[in-house]
Biopython code that builds the backbone (N, CA, C, O; Angstrom):
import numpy as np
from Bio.PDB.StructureBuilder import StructureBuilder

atoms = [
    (1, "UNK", "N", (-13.794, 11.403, 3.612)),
    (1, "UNK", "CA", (-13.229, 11.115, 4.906)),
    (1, "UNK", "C", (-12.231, 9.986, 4.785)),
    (1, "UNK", "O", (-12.488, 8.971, 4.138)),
    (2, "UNK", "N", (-11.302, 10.143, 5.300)),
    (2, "UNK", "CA", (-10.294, 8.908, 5.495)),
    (2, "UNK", "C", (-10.997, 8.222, 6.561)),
    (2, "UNK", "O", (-11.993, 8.736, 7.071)),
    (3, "UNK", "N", (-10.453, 6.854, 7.012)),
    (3, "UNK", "CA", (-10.756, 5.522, 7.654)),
    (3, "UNK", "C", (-10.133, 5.592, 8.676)),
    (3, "UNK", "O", (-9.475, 6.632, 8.626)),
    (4, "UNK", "N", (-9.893, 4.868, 9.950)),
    (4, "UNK", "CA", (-9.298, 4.913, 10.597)),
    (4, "UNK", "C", (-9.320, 3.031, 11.160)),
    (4, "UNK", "O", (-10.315, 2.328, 10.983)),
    (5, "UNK", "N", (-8.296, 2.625, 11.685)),
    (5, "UNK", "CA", (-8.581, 1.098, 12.272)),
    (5, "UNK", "C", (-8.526, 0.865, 13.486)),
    (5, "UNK", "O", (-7.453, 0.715, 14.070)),
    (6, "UNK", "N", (-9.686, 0.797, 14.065)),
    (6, "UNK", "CA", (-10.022, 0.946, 15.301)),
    (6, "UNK", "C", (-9.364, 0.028, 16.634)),
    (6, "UNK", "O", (-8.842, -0.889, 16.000)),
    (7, "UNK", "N", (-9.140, -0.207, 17.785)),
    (7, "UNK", "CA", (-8.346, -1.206, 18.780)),
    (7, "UNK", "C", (-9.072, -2.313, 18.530)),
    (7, "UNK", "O", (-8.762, -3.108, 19.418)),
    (8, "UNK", "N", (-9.839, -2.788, 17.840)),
    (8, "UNK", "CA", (-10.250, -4.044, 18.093)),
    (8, "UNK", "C", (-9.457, -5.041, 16.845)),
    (8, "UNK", "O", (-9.647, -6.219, 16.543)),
    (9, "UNK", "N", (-8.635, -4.153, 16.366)),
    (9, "UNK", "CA", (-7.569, -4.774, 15.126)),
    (9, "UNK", "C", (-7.087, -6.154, 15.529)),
    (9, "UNK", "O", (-6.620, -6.190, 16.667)),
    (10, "UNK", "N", (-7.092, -7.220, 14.905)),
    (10, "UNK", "CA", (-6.476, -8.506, 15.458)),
    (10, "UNK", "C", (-5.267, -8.895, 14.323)),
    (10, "UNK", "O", (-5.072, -10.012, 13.845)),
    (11, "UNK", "N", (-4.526, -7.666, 14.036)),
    (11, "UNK", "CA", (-3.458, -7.640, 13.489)),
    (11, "UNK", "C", (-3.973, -9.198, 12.585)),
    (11, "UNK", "O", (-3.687, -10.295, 13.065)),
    (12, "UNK", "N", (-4.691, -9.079, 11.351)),
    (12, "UNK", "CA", (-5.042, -9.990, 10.782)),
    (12, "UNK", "C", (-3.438, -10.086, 9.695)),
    (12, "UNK", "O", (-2.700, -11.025, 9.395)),
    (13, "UNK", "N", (-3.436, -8.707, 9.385)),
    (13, "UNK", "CA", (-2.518, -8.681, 7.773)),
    (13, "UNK", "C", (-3.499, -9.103, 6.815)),
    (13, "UNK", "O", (-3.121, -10.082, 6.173)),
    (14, "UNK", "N", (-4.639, -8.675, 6.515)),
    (14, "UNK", "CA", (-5.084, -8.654, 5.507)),
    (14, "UNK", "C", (-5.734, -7.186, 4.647)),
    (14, "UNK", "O", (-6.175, -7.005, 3.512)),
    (15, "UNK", "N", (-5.541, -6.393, 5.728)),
    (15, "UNK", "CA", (-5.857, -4.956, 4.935)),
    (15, "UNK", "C", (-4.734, -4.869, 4.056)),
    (15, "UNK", "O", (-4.973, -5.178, 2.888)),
    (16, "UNK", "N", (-3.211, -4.417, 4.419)),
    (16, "UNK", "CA", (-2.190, -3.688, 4.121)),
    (16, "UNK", "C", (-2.459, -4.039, 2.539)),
    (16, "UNK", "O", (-3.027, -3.338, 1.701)),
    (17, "UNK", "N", (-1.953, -5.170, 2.410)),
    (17, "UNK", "CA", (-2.197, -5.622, 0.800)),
    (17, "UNK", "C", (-2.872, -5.185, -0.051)),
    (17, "UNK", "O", (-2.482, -5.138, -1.217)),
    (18, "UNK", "N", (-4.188, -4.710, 0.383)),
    (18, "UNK", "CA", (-5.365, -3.845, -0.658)),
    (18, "UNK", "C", (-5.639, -2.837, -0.367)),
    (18, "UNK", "O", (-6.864, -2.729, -0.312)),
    (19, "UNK", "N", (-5.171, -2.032, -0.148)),
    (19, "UNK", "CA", (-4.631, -1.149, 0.178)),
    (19, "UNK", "C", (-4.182, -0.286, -1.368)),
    (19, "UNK", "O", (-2.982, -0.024, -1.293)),
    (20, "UNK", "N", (-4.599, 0.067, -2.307)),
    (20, "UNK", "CA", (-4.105, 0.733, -3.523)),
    (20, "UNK", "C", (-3.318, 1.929, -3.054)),
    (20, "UNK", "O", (-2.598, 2.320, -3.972)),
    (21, "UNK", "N", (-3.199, 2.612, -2.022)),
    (21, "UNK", "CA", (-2.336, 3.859, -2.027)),
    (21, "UNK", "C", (-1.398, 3.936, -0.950)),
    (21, "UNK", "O", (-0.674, 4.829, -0.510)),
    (22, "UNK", "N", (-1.673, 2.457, -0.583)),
    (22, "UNK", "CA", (-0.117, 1.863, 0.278)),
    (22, "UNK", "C", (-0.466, 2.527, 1.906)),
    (22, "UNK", "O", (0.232, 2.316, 2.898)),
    (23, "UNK", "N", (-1.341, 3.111, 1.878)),
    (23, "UNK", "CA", (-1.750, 4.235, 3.526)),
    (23, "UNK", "C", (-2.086, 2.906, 4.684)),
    (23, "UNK", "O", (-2.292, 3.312, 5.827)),
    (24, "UNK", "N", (-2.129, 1.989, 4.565)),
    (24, "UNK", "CA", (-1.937, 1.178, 5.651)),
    (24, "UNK", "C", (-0.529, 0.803, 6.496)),
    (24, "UNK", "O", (0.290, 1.225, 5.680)),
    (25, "UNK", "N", (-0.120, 0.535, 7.067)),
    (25, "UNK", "CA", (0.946, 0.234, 7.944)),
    (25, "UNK", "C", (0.859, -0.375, 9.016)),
    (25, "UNK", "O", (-0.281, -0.296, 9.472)),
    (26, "UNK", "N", (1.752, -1.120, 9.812)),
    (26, "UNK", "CA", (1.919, -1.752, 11.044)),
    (26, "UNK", "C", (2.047, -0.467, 11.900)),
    (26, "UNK", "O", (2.866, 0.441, 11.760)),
    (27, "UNK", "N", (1.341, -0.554, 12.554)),
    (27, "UNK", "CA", (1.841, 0.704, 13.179)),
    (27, "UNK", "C", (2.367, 0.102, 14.973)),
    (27, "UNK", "O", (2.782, -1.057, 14.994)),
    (28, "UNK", "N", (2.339, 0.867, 16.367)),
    (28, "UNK", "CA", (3.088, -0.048, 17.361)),
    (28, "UNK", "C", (2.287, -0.941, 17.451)),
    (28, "UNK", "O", (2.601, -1.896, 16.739)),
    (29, "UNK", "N", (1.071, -1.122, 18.196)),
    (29, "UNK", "CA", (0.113, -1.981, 18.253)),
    (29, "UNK", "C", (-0.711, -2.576, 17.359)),
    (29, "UNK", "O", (-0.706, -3.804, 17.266)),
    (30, "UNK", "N", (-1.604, -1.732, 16.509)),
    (30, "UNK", "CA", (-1.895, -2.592, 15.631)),
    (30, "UNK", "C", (-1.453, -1.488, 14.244)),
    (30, "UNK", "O", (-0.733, -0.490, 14.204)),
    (31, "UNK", "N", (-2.545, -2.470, 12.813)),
    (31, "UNK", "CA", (-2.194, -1.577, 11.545)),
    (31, "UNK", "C", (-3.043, -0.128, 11.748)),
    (31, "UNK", "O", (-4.227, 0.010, 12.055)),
    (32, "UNK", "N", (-2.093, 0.833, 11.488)),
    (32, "UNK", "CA", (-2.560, 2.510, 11.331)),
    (32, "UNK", "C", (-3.011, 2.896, 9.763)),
    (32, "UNK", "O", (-2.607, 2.308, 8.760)),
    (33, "UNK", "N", (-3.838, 3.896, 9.788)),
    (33, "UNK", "CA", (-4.051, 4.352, 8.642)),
    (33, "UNK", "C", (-3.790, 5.771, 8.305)),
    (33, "UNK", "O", (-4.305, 6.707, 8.917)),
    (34, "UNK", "N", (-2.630, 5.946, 6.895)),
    (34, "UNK", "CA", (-2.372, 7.114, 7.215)),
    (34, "UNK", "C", (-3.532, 8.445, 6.528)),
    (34, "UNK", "O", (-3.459, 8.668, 5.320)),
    (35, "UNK", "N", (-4.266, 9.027, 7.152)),
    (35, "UNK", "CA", (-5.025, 9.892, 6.367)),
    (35, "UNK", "C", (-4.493, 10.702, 5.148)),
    (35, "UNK", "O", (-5.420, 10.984, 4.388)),
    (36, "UNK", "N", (-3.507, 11.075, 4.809)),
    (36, "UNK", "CA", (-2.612, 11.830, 3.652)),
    (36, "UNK", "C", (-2.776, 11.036, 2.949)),
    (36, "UNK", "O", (-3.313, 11.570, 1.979)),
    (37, "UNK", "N", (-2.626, 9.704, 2.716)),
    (37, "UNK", "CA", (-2.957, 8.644, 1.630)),
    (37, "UNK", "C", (-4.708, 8.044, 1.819)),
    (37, "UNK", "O", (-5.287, 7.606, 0.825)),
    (38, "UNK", "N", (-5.248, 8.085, 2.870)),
    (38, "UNK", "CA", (-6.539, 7.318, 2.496)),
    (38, "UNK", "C", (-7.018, 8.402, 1.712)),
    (38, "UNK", "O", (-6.943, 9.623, 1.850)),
    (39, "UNK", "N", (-7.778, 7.295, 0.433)),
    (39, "UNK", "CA", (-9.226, 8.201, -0.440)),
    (39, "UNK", "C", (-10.224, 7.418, -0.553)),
    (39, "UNK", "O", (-11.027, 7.377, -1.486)),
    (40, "UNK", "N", (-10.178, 6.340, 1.046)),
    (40, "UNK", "CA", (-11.472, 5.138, 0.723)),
    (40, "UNK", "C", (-11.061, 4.670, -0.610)),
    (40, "UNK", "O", (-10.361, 4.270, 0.320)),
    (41, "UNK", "N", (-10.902, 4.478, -1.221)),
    (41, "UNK", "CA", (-10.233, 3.524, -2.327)),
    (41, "UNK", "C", (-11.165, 4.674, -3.645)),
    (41, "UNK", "O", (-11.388, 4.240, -4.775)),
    (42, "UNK", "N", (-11.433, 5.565, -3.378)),
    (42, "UNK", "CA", (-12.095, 6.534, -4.271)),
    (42, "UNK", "C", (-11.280, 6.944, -5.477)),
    (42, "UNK", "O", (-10.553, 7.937, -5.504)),
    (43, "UNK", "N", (-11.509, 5.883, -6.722)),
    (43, "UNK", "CA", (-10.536, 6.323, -7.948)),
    (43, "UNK", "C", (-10.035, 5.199, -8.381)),
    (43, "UNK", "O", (-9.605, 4.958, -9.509)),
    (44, "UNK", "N", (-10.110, 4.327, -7.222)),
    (44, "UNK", "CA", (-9.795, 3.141, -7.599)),
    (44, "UNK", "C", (-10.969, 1.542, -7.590)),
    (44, "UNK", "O", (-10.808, 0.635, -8.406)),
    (45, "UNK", "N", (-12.061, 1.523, -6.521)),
    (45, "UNK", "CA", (-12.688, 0.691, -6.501)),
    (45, "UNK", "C", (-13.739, 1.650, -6.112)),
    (45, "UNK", "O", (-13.480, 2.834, -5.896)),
    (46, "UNK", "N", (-15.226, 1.022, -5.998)),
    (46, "UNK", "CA", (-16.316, 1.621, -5.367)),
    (46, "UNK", "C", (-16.540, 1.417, -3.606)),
    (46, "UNK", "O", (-17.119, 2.161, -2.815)),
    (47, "UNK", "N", (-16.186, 0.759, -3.489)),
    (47, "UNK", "CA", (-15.883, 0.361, -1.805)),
    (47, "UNK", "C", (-14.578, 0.465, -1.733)),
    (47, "UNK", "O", (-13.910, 0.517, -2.766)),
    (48, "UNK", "N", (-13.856, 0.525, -0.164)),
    (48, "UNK", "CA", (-13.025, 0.801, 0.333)),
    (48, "UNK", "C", (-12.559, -0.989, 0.593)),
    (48, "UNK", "O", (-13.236, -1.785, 1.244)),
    (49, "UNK", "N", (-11.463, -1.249, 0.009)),
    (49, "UNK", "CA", (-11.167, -2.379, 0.062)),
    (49, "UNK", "C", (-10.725, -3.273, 1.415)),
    (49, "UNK", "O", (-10.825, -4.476, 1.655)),
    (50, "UNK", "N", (-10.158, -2.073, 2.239)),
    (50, "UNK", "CA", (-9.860, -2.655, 3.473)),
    (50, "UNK", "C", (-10.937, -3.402, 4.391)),
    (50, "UNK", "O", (-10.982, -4.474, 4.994)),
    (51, "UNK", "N", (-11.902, -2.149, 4.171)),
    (51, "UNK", "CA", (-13.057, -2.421, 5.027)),
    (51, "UNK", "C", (-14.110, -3.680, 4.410)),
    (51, "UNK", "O", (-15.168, -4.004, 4.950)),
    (52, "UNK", "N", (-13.520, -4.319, 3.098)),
    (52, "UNK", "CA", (-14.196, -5.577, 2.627)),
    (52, "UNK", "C", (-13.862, -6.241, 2.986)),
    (52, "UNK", "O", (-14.706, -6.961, 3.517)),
    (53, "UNK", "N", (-12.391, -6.727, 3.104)),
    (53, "UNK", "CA", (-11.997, -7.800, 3.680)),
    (53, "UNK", "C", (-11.629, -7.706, 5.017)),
    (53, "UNK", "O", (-10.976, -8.683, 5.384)),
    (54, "UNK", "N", (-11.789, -7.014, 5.718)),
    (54, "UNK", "CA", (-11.696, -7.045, 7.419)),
    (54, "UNK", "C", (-12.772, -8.086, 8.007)),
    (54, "UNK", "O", (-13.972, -8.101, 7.734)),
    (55, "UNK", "N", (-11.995, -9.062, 8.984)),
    (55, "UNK", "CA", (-12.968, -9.740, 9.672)),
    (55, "UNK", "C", (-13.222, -9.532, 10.359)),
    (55, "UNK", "O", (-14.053, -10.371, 10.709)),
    (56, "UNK", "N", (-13.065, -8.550, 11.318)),
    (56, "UNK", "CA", (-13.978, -7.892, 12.549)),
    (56, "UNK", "C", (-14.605, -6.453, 12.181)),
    (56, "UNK", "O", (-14.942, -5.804, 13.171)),
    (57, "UNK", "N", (-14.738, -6.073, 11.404)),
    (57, "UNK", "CA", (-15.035, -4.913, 11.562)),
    (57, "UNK", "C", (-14.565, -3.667, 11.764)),
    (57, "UNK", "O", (-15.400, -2.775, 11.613)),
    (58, "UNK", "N", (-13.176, -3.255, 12.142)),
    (58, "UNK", "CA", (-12.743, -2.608, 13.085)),
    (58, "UNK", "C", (-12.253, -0.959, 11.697)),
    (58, "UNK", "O", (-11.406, -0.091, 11.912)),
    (59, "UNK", "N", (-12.878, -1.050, 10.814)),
    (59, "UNK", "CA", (-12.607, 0.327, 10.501)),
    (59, "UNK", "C", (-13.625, 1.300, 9.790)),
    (59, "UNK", "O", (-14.126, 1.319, 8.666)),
    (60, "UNK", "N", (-13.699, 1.905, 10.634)),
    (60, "UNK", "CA", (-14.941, 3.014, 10.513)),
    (60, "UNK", "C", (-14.120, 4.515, 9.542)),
    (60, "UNK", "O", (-12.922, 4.665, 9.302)),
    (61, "UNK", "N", (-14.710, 4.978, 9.350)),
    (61, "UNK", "CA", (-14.698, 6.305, 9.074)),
    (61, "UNK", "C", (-13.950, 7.186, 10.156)),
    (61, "UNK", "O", (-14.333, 7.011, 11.313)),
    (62, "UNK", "N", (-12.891, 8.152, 9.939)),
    (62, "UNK", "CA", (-12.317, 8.738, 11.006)),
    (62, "UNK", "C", (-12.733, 10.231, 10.796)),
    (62, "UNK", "O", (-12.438, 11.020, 9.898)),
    (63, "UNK", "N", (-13.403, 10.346, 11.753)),
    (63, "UNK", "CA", (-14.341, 11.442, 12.416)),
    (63, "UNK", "C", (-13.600, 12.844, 12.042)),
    (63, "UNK", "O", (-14.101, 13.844, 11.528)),
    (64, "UNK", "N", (-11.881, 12.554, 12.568)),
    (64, "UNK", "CA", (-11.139, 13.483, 12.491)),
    (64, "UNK", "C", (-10.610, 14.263, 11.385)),
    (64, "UNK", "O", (-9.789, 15.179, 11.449)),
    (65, "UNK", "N", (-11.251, 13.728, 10.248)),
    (65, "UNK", "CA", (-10.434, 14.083, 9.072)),
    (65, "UNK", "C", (-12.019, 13.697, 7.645)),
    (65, "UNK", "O", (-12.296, 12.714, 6.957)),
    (66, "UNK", "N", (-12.531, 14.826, 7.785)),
    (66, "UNK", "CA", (-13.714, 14.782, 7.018)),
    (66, "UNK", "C", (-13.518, 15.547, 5.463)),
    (66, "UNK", "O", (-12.976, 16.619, 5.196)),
    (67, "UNK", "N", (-14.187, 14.542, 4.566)),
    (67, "UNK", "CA", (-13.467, 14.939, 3.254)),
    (67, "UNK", "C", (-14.534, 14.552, 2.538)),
    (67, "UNK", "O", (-15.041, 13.434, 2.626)),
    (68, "UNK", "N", (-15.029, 15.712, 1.590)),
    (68, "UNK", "CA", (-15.917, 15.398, 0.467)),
    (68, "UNK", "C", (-15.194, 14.318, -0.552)),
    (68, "UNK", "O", (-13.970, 14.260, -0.671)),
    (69, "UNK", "N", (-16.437, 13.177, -1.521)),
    (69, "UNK", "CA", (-16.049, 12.804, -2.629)),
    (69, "UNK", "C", (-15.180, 13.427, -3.735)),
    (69, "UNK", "O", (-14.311, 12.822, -4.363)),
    (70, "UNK", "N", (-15.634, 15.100, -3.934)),
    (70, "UNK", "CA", (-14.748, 15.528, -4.340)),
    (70, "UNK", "C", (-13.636, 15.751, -3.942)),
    (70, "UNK", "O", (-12.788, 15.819, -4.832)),
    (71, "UNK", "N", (-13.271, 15.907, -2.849)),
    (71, "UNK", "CA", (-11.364, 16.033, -1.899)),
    (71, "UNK", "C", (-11.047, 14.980, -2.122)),
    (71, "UNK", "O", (-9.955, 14.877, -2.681)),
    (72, "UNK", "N", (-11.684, 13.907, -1.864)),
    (72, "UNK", "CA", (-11.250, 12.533, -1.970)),
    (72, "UNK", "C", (-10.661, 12.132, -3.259)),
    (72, "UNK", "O", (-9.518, 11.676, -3.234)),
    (73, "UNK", "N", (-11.389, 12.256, -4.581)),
    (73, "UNK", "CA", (-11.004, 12.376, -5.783)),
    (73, "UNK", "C", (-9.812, 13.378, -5.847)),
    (73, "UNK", "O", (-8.745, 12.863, -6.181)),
    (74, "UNK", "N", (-9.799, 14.636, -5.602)),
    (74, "UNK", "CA", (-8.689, 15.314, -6.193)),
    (74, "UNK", "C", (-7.190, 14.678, -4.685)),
    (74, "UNK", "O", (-5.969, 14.644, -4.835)),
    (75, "UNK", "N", (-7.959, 14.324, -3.522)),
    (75, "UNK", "CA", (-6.345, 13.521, -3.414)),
    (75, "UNK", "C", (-5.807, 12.430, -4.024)),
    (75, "UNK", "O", (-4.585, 12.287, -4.065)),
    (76, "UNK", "N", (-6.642, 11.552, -4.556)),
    (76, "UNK", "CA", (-6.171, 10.538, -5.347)),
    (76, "UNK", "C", (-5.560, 11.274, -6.243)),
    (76, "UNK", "O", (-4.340, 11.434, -6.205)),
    (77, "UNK", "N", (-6.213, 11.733, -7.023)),
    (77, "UNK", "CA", (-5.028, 12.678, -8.567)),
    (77, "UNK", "C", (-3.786, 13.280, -8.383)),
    (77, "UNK", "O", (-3.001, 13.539, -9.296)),
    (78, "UNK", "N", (-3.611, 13.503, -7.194)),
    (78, "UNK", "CA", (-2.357, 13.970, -6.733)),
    (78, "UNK", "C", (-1.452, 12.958, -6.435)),
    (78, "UNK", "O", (-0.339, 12.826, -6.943)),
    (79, "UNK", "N", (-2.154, 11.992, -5.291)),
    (79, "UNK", "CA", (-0.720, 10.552, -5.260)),
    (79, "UNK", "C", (-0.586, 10.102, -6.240)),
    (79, "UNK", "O", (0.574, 9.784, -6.504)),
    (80, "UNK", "N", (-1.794, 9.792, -7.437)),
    (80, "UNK", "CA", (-1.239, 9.030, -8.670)),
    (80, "UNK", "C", (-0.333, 10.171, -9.552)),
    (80, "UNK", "O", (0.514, 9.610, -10.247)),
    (81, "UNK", "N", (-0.332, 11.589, -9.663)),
    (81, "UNK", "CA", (0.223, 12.324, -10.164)),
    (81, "UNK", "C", (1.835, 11.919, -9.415)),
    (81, "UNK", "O", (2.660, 11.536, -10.243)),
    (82, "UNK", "N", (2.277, 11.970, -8.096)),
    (82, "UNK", "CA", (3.430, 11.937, -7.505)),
    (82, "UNK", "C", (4.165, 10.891, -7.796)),
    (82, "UNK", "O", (5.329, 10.823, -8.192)),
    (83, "UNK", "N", (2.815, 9.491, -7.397)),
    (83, "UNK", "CA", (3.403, 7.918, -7.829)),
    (83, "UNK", "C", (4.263, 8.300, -9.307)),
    (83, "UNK", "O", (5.472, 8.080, -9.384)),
    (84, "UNK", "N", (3.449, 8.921, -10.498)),
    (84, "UNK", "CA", (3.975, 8.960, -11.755)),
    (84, "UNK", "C", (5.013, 9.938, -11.663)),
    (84, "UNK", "O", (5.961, 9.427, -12.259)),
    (85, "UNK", "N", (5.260, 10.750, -11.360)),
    (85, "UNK", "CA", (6.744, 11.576, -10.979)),
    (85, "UNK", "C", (7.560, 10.525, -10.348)),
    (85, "UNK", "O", (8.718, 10.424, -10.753)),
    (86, "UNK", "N", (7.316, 10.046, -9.793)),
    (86, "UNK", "CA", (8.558, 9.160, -8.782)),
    (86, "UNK", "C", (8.902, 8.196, -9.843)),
    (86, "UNK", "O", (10.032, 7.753, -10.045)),
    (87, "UNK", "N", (7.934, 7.935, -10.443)),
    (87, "UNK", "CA", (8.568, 6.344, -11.261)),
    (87, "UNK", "C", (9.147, 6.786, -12.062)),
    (87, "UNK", "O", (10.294, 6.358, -12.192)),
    (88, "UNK", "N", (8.645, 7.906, -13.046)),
    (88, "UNK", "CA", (9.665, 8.795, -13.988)),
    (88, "UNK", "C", (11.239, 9.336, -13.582)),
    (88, "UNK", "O", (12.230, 9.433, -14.306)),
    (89, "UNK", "N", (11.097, 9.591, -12.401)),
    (89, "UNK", "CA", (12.166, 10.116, -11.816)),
    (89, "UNK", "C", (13.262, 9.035, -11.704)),
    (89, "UNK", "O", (14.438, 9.246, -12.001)),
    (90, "UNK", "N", (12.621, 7.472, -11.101)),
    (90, "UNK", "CA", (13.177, 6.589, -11.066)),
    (90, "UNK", "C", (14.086, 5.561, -11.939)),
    (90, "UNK", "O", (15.012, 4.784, -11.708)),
    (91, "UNK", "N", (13.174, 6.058, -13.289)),
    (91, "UNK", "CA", (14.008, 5.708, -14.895)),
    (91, "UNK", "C", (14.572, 6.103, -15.231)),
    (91, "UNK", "O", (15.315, 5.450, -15.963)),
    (92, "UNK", "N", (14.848, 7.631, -15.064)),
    (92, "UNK", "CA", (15.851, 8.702, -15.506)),
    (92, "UNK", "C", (16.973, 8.441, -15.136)),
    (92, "UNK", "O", (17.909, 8.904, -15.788)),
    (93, "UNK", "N", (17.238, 7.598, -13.945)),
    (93, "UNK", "CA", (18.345, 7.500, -13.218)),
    (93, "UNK", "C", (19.613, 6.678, -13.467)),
    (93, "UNK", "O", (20.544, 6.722, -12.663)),
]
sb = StructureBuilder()
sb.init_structure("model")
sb.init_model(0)
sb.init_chain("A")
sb.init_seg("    ")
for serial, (resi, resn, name, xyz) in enumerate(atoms, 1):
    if name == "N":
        sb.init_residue(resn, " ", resi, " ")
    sb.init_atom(name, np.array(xyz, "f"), 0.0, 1.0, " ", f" {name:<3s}", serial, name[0])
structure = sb.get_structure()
């Protein structure tokens, strides 16, 4: 399942940063999370990093977008597969 950051966000700025697959953002009101990039930090840490350092609490699991460990894993393999196309792509140039 991807995360979601709930209204009680106090626009800290401390998720975005740890964030390994960059899926956080400012969004109008507060920071959004984009589900296409969340994998709970699955591939990269054992906890979801955002949700460690949040001081209120405010991000749960998003209901809307339910994803086995395994989906979760094979989306990570894919952004790090793309990340590594892009950077390749980026040297070539």
């Amino acid at each position: 399942m991807a995360l979601i950051i709930t209204d009680e966000c106090i626009n800290c700025d401390v998720c975005e940063p740890e964030c390994p697959n960059d899926a956080i953002s400012q969004g109008v009101e507060i920071y959004v999370i984009d589900p296409r990039k969340c994998t709970e930090c699955v591939g990269h840490f054992d906890k979801p990093q955002c949700v460690e350092v949040c001081p209120v609490d405010c991000i749960p699991v998003n209901p809307d977008v339910v994803e086995s460990p395994e989906q979760l894993l094979m989306k990570y393999a894919a952004l790090m597969a793309a990340k590594a196309e892009a950077a390749t792509s980026d040297r070539s140039r």
